[in-house]
C-alpha positions as CSV (number, residue, x, y, z in Angstrom):
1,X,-4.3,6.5,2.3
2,X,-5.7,2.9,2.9
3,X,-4.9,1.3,-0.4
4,X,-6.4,-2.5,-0.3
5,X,-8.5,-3.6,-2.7
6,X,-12.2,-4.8,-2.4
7,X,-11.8,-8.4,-2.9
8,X,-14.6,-9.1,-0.8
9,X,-17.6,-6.9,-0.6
10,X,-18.3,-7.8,3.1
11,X,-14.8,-6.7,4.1
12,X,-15.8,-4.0,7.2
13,X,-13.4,-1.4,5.6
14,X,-14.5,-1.5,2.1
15,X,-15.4,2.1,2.1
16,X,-12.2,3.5,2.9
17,X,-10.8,2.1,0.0
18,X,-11.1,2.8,-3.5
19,X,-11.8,0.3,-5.6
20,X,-10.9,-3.4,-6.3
21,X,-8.9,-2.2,-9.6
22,X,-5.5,-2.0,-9.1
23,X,-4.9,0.4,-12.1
24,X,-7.6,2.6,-11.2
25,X,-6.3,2.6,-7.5
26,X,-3.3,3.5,-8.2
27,X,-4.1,6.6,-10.0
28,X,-6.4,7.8,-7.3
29,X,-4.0,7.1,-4.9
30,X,-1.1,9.2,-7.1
31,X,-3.2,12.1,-7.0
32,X,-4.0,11.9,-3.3
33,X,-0.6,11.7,-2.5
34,X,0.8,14.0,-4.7
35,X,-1.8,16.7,-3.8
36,X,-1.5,16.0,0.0
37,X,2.3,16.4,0.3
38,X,2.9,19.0,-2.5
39,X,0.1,21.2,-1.4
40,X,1.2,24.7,-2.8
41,X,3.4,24.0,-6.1
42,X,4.8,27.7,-6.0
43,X,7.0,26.6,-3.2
44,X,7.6,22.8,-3.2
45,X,11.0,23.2,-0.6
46,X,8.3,22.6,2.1
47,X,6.1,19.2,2.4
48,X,2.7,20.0,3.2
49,X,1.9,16.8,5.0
50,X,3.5,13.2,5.0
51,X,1.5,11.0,3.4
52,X,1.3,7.0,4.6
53,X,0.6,4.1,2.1
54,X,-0.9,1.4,4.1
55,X,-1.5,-1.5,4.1
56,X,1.3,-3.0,2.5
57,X,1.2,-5.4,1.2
58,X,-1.6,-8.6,0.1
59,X,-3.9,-6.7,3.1
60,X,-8.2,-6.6,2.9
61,X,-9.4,-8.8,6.4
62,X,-10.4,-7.7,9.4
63,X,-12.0,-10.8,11.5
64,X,-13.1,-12.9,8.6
65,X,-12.2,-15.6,8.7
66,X,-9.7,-15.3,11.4
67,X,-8.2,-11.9,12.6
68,X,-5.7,-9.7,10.9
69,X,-2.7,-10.6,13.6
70,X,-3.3,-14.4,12.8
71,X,-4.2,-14.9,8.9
72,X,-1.5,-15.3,6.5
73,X,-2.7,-14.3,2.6
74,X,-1.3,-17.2,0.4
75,X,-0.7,-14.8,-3.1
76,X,1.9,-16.4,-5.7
77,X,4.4,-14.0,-7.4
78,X,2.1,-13.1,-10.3
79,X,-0.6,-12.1,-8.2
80,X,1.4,-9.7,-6.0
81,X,2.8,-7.9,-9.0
82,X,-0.9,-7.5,-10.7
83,X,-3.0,-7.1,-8.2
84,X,-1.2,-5.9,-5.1
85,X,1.9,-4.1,-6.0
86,X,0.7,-1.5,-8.7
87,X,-0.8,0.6,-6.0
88,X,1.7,0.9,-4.2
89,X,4.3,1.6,-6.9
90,X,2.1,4.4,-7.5
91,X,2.2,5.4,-3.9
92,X,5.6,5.3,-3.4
93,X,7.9,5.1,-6.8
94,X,5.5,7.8,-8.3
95,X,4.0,10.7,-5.8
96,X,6.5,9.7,-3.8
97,X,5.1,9.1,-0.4
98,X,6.5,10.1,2.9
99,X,5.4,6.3,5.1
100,X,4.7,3.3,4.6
101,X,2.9,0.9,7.0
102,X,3.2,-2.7,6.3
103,X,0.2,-4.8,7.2
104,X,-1.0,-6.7,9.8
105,X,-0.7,-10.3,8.1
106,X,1.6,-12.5,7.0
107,X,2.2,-13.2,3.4
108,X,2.8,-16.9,2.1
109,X,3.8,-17.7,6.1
110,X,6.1,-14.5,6.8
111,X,4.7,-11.7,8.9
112,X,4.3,-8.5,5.9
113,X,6.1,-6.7,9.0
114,X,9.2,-8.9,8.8
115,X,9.7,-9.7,5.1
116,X,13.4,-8.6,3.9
117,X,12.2,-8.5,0.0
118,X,9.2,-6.4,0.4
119,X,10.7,-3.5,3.1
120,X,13.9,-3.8,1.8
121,X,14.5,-5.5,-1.8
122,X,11.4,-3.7,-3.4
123,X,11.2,-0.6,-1.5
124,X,14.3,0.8,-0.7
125,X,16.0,-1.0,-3.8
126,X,13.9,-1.6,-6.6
127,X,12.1,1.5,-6.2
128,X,14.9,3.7,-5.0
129,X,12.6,5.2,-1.7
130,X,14.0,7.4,0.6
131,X,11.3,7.3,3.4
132,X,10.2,5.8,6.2
């Protein structure tokens, strides 16, 4: 699922989303996943489909003010952790999503795509994920 908040209510993909509360986000997001990938719980050997978390993470621009592949979200650590990073903890440490798909942007000057701590210090070893 696309998991960016609403931070601006004339963002063009708002209605993809759920909501612009991280909490409530989160939980949608668990249940989504969970449901997608576990499908039928009698037989739980088999995924049922591979779920993606995307965008992650500090994501919710299209054009505005300057395009996705150019802007570069300025979020200090407190931020990240409240507003960003519950979703996809839910996402990924909880329902335990197949993908992720880091976003288009750069975070505080580093490209999302290219950031050692997010990809590999808080997903694969603060919140012990085995995918892809």
């Amino acid at each position: 699922p696309n998991m960016n908040l609403v931070r601006d209510p004339r963002w063009g993909r708002a209605q993809e989303v759920y909501s612009e509360d991280p909490t409530l986000s989160g939980y949608l997001t668990y249940y989504f996943v969970h449901g997608s990938q576990v499908g039928n719980e009698s037989d739980p050997k088999y995924m049922q489909a591979a779920a993606c978390c995307k965008h992650y993470a500090a994501y919710d621009v299209e054009s505005n003010p300057i395009d996705r592949f150019h802007f570069s979200a300025t979020v200090d650590s407190r931020n990240m952790w409240e507003t960003y990073m519950p979703v996809f903890r839910a996402c990924v440490k909880f329902a335990e999503a197949a993908h992720v798909m880091c976003s288009y942007n750069a975070i505080n000057g580093v490209p999302a795509c290219a950031t050692p701590q997010l990809l590999n210090g808080i997903l694969r070893e603060q919140w012990k994920w085995p995918g892809f």
